[in-house]
N, C-alpha and C positions, 0 to 999 in steps of 0.2 A: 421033306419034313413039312408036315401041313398042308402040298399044295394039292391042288386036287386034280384027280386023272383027267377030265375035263380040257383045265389048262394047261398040264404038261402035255397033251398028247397032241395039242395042236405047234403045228410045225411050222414054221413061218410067218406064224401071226405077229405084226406090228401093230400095237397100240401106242398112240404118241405120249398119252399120258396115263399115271397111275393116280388115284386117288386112294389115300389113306387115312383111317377114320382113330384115333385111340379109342378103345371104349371100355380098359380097365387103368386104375393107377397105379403106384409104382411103390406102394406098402409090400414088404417081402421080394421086391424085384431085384435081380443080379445087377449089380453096376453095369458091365457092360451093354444092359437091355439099358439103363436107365441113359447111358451116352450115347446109345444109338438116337433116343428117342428126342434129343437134348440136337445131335446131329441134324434133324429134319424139320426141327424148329415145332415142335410140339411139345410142351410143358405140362397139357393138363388135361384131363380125362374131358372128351368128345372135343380135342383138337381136331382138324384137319390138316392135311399138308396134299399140294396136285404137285407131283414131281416127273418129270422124261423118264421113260422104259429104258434102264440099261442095267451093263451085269452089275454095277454098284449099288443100284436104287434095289434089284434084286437079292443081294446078298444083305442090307439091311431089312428086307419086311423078314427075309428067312428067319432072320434074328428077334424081332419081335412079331412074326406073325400068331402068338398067342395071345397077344398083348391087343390088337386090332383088326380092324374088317378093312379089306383094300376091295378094289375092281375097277373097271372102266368107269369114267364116266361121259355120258355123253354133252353132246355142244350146247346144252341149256344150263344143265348142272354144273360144267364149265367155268361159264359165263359169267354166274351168280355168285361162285367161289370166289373167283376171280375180283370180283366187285367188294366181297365183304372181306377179301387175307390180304394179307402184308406180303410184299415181294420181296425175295431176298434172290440171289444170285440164281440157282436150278430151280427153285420152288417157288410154290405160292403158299402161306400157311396163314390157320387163324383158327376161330374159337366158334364150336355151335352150342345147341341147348339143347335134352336130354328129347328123346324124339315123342311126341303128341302120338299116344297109344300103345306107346312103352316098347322092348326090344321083347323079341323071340326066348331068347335068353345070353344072356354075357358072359356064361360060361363053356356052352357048345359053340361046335362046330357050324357051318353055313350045309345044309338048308335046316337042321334041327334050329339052332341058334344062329347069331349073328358074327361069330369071329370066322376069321379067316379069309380066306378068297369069295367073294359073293358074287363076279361078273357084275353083269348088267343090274344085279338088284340093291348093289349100292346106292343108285341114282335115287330111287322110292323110300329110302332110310332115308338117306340127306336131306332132301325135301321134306319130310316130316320132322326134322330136328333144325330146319329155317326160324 
């Protein structure tokens, strides 16, 4: 549901972390979308949350992967996360601003629009929304 042949068809890939973006709110949203998102410590549309790759961090984006854009991030993007979220127990989470040049669009998919799985072009969103 959502993910793209891309990611599912790689076999053995370890990513150590996932970066998760919200970038719709929660008007008209299922409670259970709205407790998952409450779960990851994201409250507000262009949260972030950097959470460890495992089948539970996996079964919640399942659950709101309409809702956000995820993908790697790499060791700079990181870094800078890292510097400006709040730590909680698995996570790092916190708050950006709407990105300098606007989104593709926040109702498609990744590469039309910006939801969903983006890979590597998460990193080039996030930094325009610094």
């Amino acid at each position: 549901m959502g993910f793209s042949k891309a990611f599912l068809s790689r076999k053995g890939f370890e990513m150590s972390r996932i970066l998760i973006v919200r970038m719709r709110g929660e008007i008209g949203t299922l409670r259970d979308v709205i407790d998952t998102f409450k779960m990851l410590g994201m409250k507000k549309m262009y949260s972030f949350t950097l959470v460890e790759n495992n089948s539970h961090t996996i079964g919640m984006i399942r659950k709101i992967d309409n809702f956000v854009s995820w993908g790697e991030p790499d060791a700079e993007t990181e870094k800078i996360l890292e510097g400006l979220g709040k730590r909680g127990k698995s996570y790092v989470s916190g708050g950006l601003k709407s990105p300098k040049g606007g989104f593709k669009s926040k109702k498609l998919r990744y590469p039309r629009g910006n939801l969903g799985y983006c890979g590597a072009a998460i990193n080039d969103m996030v930094r325009r929304m610094l």
